[in-house]
N, C-alpha and C positions, 0 to 999 in steps of 0.2 A: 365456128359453130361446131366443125366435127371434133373439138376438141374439148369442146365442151360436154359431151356430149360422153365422149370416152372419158372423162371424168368421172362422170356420175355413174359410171357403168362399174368404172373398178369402184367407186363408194361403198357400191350398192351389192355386191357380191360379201365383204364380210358382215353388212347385216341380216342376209339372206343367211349367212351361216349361223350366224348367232341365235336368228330364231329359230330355224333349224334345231338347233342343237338345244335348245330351252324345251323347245314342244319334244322330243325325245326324251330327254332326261325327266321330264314331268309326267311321263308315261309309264318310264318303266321303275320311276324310284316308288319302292316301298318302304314303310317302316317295319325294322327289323326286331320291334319291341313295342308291340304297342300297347300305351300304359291303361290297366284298366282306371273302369270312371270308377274314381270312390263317392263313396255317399256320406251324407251326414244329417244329423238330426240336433231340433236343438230344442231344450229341455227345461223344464222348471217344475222342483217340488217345492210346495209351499206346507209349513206345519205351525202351530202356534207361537207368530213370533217371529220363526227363522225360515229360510227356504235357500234351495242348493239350484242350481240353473249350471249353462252350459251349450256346448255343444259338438257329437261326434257323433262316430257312426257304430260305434258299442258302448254301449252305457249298461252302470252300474252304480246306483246312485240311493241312500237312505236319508232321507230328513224327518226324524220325530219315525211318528209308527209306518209313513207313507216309504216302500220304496220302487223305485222302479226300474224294468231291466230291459234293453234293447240290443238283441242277436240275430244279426242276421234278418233283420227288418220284422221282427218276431216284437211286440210291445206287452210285457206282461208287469201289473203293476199291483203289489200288493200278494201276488202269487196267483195272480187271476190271468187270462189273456186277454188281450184287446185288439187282437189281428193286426195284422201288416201295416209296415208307412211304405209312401213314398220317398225319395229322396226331397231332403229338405224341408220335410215337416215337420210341427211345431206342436210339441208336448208339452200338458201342464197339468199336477194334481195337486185339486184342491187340498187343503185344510182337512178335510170329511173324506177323504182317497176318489173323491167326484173324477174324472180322467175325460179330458179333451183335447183332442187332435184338430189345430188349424181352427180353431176358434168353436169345435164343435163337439159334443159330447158324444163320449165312446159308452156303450157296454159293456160287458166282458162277452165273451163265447159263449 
């Protein structure tokens, strides 16, 4: 039995060190570069006919008299403004330069 016993004893010391050593090193490691979040947006000009679609996070885009330009989350379409997106929103200008973000129409400024 006592030998059983001293078994598990020395078993039990290098998992003791293992987690040890995991819970420290989980503490002190940092990232030494941490990547920023990009964004993106994803797009579509429609014009009699034909239309340009896509998707990034700087757009510069003309189909027919519609164009539209996305800097810097800046949405201006036609040389109008139409305020900021979120990441991952979804642009579309009609036929008529009509402008809708995420299924909803915009203004200008």
């Amino acid at each position: 039995m006592k030998e059983i016993a001293y078994t598990l004893a020395l078993l039990s010391i290098p998992m003791l060190t293992l987690a040890c050593h995991r819970t420290e090193s989980s503490q002190t490691s940092t990232p030494s570069n941490p990547a920023a979040k990009a964004v993106s947006y994803k797009y579509e000009i429609r014009d009699a006919g034909t239309f340009g679609s896509g998707e990034a996070e700087t757009i510069h885009a003309t189909v027919g008299k519609n164009e539209l330009s996305v800097q810097e989350g800046r949405l201006t379409v036609n040389g109008k403004a139409y305020g900021t997106l979120k990441d991952k929103d979804s642009i579309l200008v009609d036929e008529s330069g009509k402008v809708m973000v995420n299924g909803m129409q915009r203004s200008p400024e």
